[in-house]
C-alpha positions in Angstrom: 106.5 8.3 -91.7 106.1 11.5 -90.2 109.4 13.9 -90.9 109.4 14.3 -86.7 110.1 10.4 -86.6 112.5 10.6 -89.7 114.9 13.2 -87.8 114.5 10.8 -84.4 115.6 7.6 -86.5 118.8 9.4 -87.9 119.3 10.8 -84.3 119.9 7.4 -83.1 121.5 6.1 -86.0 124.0 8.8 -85.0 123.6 7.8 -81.9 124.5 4.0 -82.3 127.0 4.7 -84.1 128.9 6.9 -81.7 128.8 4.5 -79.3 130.0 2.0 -81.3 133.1 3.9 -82.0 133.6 5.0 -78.8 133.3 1.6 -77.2 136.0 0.4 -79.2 138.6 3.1 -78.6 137.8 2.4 -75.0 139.9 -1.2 -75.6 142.7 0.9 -77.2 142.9 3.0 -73.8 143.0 0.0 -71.4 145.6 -1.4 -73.4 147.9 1.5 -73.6 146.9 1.6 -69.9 148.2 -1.4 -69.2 151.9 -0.9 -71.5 151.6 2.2 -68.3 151.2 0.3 -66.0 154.7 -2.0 -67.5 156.5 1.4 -67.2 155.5 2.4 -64.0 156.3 -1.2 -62.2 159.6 -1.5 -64.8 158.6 -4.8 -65.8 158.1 -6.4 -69.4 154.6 -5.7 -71.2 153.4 -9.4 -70.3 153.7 -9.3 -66.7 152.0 -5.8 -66.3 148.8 -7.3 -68.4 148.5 -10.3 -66.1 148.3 -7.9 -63.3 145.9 -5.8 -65.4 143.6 -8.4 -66.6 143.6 -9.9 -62.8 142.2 -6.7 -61.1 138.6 -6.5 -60.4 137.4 -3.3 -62.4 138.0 -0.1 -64.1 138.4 1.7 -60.7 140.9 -0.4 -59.1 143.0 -0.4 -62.1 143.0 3.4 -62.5 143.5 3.5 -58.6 146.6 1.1 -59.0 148.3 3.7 -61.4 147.6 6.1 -59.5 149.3 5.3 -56.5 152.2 3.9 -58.4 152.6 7.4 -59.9 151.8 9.1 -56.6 154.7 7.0 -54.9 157.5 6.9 -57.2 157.3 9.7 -60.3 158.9 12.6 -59.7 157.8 16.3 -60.3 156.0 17.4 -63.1 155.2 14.0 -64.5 153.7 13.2 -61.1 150.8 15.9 -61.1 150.3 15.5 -64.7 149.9 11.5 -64.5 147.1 12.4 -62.1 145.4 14.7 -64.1 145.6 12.1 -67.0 143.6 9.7 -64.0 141.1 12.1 -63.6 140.4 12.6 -67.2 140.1 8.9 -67.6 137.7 8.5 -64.3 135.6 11.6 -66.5 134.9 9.5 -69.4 135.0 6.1 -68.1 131.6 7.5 -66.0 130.3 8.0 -69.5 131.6 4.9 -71.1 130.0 2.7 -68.2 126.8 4.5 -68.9 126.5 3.6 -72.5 128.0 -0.1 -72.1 125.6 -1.0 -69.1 122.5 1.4 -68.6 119.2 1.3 -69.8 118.6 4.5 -71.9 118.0 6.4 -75.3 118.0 9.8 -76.7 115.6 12.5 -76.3 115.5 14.2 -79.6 113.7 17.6 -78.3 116.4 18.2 -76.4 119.4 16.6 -77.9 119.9 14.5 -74.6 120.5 11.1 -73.5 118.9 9.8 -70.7 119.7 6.5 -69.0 118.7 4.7 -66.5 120.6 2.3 -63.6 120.4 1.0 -60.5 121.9 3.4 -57.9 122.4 3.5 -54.3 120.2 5.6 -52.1 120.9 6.1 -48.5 117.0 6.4 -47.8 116.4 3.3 -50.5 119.3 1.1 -50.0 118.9 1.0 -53.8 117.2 3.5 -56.3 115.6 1.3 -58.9 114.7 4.3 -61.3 117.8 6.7 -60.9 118.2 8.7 -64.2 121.5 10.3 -65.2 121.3 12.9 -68.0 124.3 13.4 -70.8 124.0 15.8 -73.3 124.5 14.1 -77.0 127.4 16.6 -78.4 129.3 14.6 -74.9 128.5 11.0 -76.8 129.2 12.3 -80.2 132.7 13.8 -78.9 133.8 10.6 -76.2 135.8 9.0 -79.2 138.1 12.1 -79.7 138.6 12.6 -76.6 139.2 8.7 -76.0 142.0 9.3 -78.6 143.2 12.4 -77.0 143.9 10.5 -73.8 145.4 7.5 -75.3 147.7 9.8 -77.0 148.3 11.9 -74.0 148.8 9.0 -71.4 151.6 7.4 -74.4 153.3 10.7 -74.6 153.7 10.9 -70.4 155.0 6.9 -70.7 158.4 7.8 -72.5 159.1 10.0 -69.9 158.6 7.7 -67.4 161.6 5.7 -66.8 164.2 9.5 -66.7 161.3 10.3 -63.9 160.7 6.8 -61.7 162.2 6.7 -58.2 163.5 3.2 -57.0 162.9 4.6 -53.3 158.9 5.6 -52.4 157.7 9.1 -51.9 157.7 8.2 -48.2 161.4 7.3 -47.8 162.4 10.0 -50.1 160.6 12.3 -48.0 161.7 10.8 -44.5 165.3 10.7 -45.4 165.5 14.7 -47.1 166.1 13.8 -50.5 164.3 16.2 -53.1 161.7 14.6 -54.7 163.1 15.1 -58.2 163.0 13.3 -61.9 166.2 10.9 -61.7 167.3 7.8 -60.5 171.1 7.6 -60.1 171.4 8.7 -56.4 169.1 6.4 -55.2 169.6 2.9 -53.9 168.1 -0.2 -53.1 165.2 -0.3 -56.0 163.6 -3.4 -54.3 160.5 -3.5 -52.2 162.5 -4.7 -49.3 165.8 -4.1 -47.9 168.7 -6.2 -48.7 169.9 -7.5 -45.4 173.3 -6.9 -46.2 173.5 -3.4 -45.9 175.5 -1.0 -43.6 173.2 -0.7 -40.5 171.7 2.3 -40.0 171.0 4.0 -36.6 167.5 3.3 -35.5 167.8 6.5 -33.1 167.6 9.2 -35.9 164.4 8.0 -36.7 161.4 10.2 -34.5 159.8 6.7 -32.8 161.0 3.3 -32.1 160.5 0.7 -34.2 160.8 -2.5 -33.9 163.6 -4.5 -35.7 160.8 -7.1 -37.5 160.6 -8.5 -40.4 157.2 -6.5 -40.6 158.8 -3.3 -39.8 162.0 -4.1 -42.5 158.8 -4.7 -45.1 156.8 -1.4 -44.4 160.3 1.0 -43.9 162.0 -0.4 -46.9 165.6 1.2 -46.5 165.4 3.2 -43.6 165.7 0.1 -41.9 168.9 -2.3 -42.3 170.0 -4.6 -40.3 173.2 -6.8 -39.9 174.1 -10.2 -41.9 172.3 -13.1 -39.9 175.4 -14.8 -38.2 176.1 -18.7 -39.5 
């Protein structure tokens, strides 16, 4: 065997290996993921991963916690939840790549090339679409796999000081900072209690109806008086 195809073989031993590694640390993410997404909806591990195992993909998942954070963290855990998001949509792109595309290395340049299906606004589908990721990325994904983990467990015990119980929406609408804290706000459900003090639908800037729709979507900007017996 030809010293050329000696290097290539312990290339992809290296390779294989990486992937491996990395692969697995990927199921240590989602499941921290998922103990994030139990912080963010306050609820017990258990119900969180039903919710988690029940959503379709990666994407929606990530997409899930990141309008959660967007809605009810306060400032700074808000912006740097979201950057956590974006690191994790980074590396899932290279995670998906090595769990589900054709592909192997190219030795003369220290490259992996792999090839998917794709879709082509000309095509409808390109059949033969090659996406190129240099090796030291594959070699590194399982530190920086780690990295995140760590990173998005860190942010979760800081999450309950930082949770709203009112949306960004209604924090906004009614003038209240948005700030880390809890104790001024009330009503933590998703809809109002009908037993609260009525508040005057005129302050608002347009008329809205006094539905059950509108009591859903307005949470407690809207109230409404006891239903007579």
């Amino acid at each position: 065997m030809s010293t050329e195809n000696t290097d290539y073989e312990k290339q992809l031993d290296v390779f294989f290996v990486a992937v491996g590694r990395a692969i697995r640390e990927w199921a240590e993410l989602e499941a921290a993921l998922s103990l994030t997404l139990a912080a963010l909806l306050g609820v017990d591990q258990y119900r969180a991963r039903v919710i988690w195992m029940s959503m379709i993909n990666l994407q929606a998942r990530l997409t899930l916690l990141n309008r959660l954070a967007g809605a009810f963290l306060g400032e700074p855990q808000r912006v740097n939840f979201q950057e956590l998001i974006k690191r994790a949509e980074t590396l899932a792109e290279v995670r998906n790549l090595l769990a589900h595309a054709h592909g192997g290395v190219d030795h003369k340049t220290a490259r992996v090339g792999f090839l998917r299906d794709a879709k082509n606004e000309a095509l409808g589908v390109d059949f033969l679409a090659m996406k190129w990721v240099d090796l030291s990325a594959v070699l590194s994904l399982e530190q920086d796999i780690i990295a995140l983990r760590l990173d998005f467990s860190k942010l979760r015990k800081t999450l309950p000081a930082a949770l709203h119980k009112l949306p960004r929406m209604h924090r906004e609408r009614s003038g209240q900072k948005s700030r880390s804290g809890r104790h001024k706000e009330q009503n933590c459900g998703l809809r109002p209690s009908p037993f609260q003090s009525p508040v005057q639908l005129d302050t608002l800037r347009y008329p809205i109806a006094s539905s059950p729709v509108s009591a859903w979507a307005f949470g407690p900007l809207l109230t409404f008086d006891p239903p007579s017996k």
